[in-house]
C-alpha positions in Angstrom: 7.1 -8.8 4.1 9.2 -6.1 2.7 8.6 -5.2 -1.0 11.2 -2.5 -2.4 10.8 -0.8 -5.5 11.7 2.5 -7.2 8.1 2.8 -7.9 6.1 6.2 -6.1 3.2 7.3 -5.6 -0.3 6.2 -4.6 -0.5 3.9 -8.2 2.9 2.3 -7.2 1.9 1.7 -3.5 -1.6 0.3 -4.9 0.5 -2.1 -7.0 2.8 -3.5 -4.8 0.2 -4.4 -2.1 -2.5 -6.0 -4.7 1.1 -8.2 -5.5 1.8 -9.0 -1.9 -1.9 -9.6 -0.7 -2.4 -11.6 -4.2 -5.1 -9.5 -5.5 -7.2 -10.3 -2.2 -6.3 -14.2 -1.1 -3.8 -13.1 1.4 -4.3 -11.4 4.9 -2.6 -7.9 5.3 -1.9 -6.9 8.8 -1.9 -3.3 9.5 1.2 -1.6 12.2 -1.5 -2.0 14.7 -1.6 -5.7 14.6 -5.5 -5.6 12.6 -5.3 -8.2 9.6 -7.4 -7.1 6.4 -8.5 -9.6 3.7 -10.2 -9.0 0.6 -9.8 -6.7 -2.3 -10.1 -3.5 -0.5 -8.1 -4.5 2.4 -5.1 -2.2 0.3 -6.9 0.5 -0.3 -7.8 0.6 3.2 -4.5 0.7 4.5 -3.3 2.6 1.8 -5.9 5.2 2.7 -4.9 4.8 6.3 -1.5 6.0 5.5 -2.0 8.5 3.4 -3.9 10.2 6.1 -0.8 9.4 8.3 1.8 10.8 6.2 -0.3 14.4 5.1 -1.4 13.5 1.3 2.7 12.0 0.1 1.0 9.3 -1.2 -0.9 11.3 -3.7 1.8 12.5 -5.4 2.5 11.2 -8.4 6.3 11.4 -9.2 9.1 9.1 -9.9 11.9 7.9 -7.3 15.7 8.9 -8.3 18.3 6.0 -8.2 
């Protein structure tokens, strides 16, 4: 699943994953193929990529439209 939002940062991210996952009742699976359950199976990967992508996800600003 594809969510797309105008929505940044590490809060926005957060957000949008606890909606997909439904707060924990759904699987995530990561780009590796690894499924996650649970409530910190978001943070994980959001963790995960934050790591991958040097910090962007810590950034707190606001997408232009």
């Amino acid at each position: 699943m594809v969510k797309i939002s105008g929505v940044v940062g590490r809060d926005g991210v957060q957000a949008h994953m606890e909606y997909i996952d439904r707060h924990g009742k759904l699987e995530l699976e990561t780009d590796h193929g690894e499924t996650l359950q649970g409530k910190q199976a978001a943070t994980a990967i959001i963790n995960d990529w934050a790591l991958d992508y040097g910090g962007y996800l810590g950034r707190r600003t606001r997408a232009t439209r």
